[in-house]
SERO-4910 file (N, C-alpha, C, O; in steps of 0.05 Angstrom, whole numbers):
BEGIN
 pado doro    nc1    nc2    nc3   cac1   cac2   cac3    cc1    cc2    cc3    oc1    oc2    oc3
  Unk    A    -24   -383     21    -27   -357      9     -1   -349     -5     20   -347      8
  Unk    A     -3   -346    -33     21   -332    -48     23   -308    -35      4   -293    -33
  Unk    A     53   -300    -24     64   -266    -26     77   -257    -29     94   -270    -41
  Unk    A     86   -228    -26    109   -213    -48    120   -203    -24    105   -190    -10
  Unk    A    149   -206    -16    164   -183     -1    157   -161    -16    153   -160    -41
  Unk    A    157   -137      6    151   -115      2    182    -97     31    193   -106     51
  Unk    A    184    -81     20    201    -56     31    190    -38     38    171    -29     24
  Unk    A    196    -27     59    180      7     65    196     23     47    220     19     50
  Unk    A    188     43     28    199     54     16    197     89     29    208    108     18
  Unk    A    181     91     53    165    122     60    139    125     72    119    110     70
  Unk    A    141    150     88    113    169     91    115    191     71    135    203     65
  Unk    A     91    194     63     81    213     62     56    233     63     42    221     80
  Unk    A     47    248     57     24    267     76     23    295     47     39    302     30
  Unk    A      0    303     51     -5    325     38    -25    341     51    -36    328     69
  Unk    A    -38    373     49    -47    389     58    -76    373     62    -86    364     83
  Unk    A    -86    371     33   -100    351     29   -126    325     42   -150    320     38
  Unk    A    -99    313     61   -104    289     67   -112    290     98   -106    270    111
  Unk    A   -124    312    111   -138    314    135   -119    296    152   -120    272    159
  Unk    A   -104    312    154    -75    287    181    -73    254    183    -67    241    203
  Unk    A    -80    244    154    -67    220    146    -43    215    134    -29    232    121
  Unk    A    -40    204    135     -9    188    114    -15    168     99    -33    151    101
  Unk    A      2    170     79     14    141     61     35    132     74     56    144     78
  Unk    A     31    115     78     57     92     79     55     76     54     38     59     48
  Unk    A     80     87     40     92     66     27    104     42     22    126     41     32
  Unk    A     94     12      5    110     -3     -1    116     -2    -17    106     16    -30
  Unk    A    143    -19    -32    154    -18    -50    160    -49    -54    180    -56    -42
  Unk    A    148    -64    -66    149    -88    -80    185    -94    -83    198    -78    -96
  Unk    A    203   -123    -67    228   -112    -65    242   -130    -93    262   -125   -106
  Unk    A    227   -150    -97    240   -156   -128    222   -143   -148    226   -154   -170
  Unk    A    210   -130   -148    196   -112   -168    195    -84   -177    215    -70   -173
  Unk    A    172    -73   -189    172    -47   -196    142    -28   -178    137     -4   -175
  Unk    A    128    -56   -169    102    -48   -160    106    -32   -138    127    -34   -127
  Unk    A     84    -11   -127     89     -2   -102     63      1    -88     45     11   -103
  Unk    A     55     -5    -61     18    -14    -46     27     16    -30     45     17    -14
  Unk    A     13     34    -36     -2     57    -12    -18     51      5    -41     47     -2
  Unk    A    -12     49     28    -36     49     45    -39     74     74    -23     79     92
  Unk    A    -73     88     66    -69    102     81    -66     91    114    -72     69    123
  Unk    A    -54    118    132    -49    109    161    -53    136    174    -52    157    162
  Unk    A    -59    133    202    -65    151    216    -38    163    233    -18    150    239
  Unk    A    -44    192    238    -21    206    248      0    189    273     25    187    276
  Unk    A    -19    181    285     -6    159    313     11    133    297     35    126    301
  Unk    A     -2    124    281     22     94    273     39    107    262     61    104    273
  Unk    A     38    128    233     58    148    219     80    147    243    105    142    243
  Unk    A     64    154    263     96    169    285    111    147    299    135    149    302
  Unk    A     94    123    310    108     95    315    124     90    298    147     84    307
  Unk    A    121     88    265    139     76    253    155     94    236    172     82    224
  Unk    A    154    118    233    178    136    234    201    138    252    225    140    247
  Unk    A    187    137    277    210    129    308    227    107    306    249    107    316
  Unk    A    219     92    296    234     63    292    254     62    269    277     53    269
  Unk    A    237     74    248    261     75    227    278     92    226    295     89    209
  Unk    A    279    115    242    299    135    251    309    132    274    318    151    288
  Unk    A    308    108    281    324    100    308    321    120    330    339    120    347
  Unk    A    294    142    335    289    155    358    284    134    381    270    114    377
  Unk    A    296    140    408    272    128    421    272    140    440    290    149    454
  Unk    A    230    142    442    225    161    452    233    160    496    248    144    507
  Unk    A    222    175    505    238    180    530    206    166    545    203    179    565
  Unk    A    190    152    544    177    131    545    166    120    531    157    132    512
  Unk    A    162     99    532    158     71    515    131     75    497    110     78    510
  Unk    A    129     77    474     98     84    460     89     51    466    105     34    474
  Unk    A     63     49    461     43     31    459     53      2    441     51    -21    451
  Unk    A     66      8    410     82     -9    395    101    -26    413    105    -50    413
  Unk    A    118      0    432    141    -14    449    132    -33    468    139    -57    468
  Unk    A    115    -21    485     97    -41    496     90    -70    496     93    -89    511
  Unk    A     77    -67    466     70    -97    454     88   -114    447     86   -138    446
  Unk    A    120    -93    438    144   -106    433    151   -125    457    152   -149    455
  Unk    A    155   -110    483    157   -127    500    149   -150    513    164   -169    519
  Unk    A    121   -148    519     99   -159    526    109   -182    513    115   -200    529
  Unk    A    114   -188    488    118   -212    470    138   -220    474    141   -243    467
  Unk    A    158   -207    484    185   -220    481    189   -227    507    209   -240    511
  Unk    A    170   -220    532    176   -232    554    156   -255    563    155   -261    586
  Unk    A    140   -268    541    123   -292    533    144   -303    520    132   -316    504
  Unk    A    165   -306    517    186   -312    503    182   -322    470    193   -341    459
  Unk    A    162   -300    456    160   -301    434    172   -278    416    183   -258    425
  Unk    A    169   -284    387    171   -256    371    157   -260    348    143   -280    342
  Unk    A    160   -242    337    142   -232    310    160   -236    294    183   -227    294
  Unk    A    145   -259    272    164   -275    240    158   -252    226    176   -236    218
  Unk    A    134   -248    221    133   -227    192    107   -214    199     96   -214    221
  Unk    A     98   -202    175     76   -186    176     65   -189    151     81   -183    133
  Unk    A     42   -198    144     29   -206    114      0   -183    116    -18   -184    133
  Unk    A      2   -167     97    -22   -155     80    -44   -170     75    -54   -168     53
  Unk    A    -53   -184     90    -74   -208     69    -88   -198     55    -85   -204     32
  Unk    A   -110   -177     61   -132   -180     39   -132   -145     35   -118   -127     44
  Unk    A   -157   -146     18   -171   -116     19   -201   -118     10   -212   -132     -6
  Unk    A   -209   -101     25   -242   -108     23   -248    -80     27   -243    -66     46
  Unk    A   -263    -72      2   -283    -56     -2   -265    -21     10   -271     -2     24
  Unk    A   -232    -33     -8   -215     -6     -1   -201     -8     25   -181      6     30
  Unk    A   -212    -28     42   -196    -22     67   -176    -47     64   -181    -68     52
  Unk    A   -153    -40     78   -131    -69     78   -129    -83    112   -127    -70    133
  Unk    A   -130   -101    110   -121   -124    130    -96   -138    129    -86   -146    108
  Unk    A    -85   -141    153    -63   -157    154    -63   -180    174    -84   -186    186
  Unk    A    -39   -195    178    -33   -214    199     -6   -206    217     12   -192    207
  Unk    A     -5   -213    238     18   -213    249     24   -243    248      5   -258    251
  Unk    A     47   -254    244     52   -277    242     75   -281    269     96   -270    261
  Unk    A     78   -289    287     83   -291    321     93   -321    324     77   -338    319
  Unk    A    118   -328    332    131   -357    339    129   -360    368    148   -352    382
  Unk    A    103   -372    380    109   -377    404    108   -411    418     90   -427    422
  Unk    A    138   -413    422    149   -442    432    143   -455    408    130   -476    406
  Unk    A    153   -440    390    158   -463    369    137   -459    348    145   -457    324
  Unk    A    104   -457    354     92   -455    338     87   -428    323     96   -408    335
  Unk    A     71   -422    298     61   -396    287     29   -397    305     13   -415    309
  Unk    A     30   -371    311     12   -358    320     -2   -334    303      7   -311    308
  Unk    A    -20   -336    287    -33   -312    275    -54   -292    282    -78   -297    285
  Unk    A    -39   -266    283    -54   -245    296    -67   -227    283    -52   -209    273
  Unk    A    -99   -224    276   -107   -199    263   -103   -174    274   -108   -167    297
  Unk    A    -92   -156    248    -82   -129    250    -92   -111    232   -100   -118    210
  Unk    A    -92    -82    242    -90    -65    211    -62    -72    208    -47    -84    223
  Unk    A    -59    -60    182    -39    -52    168    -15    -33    186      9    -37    184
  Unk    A    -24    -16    201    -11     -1    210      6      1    237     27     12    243
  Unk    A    -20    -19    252     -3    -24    279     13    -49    267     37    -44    268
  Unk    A      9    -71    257     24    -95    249     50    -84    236     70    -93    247
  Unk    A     55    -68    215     72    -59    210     95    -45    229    120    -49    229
  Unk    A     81    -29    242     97    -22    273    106    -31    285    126    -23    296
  Unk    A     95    -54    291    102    -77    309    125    -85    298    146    -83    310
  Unk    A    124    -98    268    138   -119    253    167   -108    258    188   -122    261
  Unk    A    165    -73    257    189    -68    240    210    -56    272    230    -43    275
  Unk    A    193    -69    288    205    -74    326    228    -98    328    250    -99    338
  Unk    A    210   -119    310    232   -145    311    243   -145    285    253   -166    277
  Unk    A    243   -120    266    260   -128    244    247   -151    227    261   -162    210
  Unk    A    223   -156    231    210   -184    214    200   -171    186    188   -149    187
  Unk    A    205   -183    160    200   -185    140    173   -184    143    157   -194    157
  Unk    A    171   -152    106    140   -159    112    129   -165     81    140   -156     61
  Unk    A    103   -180     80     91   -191     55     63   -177     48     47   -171     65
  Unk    A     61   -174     24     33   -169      5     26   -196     -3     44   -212     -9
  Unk    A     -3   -204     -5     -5   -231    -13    -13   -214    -45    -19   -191    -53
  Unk    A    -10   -240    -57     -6   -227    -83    -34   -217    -96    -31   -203   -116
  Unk    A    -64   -223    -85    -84   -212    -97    -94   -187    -93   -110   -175   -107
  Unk    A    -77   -175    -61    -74   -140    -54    -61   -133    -68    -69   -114    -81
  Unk    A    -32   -144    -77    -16   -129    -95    -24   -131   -126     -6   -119   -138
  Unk    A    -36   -138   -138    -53   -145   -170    -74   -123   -160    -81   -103   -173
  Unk    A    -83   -131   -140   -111   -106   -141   -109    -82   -137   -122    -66   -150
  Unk    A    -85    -74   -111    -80    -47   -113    -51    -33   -118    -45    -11   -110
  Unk    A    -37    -49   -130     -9    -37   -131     -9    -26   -153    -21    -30   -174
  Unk    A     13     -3   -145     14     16   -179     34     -1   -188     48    -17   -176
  Unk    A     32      8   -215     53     -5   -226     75     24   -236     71     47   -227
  Unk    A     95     17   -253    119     37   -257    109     50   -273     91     42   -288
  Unk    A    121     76   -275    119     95   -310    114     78   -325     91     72   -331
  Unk    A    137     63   -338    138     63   -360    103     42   -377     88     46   -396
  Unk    A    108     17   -348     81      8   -360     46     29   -359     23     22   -365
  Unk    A     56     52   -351     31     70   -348     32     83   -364     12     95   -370
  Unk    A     57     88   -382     57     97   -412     53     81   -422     38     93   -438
  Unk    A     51     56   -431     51     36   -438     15     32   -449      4     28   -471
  Unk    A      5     34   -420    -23     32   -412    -39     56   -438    -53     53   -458
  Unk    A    -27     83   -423    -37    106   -438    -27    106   -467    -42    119   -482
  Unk    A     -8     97   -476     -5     92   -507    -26     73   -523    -37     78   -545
  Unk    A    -29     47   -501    -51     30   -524    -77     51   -515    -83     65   -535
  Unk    A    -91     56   -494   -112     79   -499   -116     94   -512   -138    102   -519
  Unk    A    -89    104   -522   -104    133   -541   -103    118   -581   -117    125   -600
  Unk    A    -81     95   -579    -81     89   -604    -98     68   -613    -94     54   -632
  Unk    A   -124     66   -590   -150     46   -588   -150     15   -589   -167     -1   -596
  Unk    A   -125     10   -579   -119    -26   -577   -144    -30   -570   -159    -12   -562
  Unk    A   -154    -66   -575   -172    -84   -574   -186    -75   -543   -169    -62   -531
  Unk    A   -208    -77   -530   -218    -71   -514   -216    -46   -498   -228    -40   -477
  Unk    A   -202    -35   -509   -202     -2   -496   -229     16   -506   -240     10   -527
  Unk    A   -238     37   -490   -267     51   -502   -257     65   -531   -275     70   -548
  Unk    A   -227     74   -539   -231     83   -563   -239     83   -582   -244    101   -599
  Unk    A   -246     49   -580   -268     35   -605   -298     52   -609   -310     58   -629
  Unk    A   -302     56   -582   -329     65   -581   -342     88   -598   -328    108   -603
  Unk    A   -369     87   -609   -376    116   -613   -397    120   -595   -404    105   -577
  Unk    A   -412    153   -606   -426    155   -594   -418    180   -572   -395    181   -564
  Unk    A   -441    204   -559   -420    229   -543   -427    215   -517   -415    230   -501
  Unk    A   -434    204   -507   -434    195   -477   -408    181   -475   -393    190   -458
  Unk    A   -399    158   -488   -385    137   -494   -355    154   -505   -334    145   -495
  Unk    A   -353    175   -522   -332    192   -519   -325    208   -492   -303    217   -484
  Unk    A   -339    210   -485   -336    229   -460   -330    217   -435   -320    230   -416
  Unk    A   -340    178   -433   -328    162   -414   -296    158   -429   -276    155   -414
  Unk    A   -294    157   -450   -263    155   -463   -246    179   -449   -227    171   -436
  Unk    A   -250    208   -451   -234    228   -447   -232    217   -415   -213    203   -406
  Unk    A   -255    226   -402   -244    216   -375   -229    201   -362   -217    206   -342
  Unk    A   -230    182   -373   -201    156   -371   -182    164   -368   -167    169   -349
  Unk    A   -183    167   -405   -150    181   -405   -147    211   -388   -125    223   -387
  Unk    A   -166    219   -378   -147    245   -368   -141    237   -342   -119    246   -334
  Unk    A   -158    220   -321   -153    202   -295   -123    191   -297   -106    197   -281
  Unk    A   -117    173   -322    -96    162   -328    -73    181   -328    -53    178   -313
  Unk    A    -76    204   -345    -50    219   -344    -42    231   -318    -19    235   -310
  Unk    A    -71    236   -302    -71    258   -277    -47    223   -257    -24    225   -248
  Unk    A    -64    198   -255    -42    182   -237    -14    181   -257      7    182   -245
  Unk    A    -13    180   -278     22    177   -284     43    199   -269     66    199   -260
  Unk    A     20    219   -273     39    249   -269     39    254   -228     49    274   -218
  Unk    A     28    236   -213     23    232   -182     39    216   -180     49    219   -158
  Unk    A     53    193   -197     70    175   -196    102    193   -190    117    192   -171
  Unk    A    103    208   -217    130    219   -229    128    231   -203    146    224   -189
  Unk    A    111    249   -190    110    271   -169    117    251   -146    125    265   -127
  Unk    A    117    231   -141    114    214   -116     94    216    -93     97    209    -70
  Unk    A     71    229   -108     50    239    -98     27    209    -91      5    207   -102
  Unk    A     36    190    -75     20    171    -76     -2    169    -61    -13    147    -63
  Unk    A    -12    186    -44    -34    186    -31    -61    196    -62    -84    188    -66
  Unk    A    -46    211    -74    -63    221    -97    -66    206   -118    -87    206   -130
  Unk    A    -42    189   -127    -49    164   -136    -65    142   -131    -79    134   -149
  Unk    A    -64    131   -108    -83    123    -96   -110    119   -103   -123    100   -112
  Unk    A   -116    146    -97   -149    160    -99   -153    158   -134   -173    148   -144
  Unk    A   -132    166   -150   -141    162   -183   -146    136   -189   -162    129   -206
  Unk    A   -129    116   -169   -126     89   -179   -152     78   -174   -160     63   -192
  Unk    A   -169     82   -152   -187     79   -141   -206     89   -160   -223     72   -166
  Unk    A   -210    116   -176   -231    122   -194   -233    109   -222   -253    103   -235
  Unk    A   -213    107   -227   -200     91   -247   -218     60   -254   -233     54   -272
  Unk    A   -208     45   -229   -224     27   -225   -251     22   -221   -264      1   -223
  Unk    A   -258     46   -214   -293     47   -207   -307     53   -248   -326     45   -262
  Unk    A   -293     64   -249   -295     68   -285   -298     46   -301   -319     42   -313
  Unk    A   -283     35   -301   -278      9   -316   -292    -14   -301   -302    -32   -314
  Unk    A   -292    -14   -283   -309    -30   -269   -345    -26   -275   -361    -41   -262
***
């Protein structure tokens, strides 16, 4: 499987989002960045960790931290593998006596875990092509050939149904550039997601 280091770049949360989070990646030789939503309990595991709290008993993450390290193993990395039908999957990737051991995970406890032993973590590269944003500038980029009707864009189109799938685009498009600039990526997300159901 090809993959991309990725960086935690953040949580974040909005009124919005019924007590979920984004956790942020941030693609680390790149510009791309993978949202994936998470629930209030992992949010707080892996905020604890990266703010060096620890708590005054052991959460469930710590637990598993142990548990493994007194099998005298640890956790190599943590890989994103897939996404299916919006939801994401991961691996825990686990060295025990020598060999890799691969563990299915969400996204959220694996990440928790990972970031216990400090293990590097990966997007394989067809989650990151399918759901990673990309930067401003290529989303201006995007929204420039749309409105000035480059080769396969609906501008070509006539017709008022076929105009009216055009406006909507572009106004989806401007609404995620401007969720981008805002760092609003749970709302990005959701455009990116309509976006795709469009064109799709």
């Amino acid at each position: 499987m090809d993959k991309i280091q990725m960086d935690i770049l953040g949580l974040s949360t909005s009124p919005s989002s019924g007590g979920a989070y984004a956790l942020i990646l941030s693609e680390k030789d790149g510009s791309r960045r993978l949202p994936i939503i998470i629930g209030t309990f992992e949010a707080q595991a892996i905020a604890l960790e990266l703010e060096h709290i620890k708590p005054p008993r052991p959460m469930t993450h710590d637990l598993l931290r142990d548990i493994i390290q007194n099998f005298d193993s640890f956790v190599k990395s943590i890989v994103i593998s897939d996404l299916k039908d919006g939801t994401f999957f991961a691996k825990v990737i686990c060295d025990s006596n020598g060999s890799d051991v691969e563990l299915d995970a969400r996204p959220s406890d694996a990440i928790a875990l990972g970031i216990r032993f400090k293990a590097p973590i990966f997007a394989s590269v067809e989650v990151l092509n399918e759901a990673g944003i990309d930067s401003d500038d290529e989303l201006k980029a995007t929204s420039r050939a749309d409105a000035t009707g480059s080769p396969g864009t609906s501008a070509k189109k006539s017709g008022g149904a076929e105009k009216s799938f055009s406006d909507q685009l572009k106004q989806l498009e401007s609404k995620l550039e401007t969720a981008i600039k805002n760092e609003d990526y749970e709302q990005a997300a959701k455009l990116r997601d309509q976006i795709a159901k469009i064109k799709g």
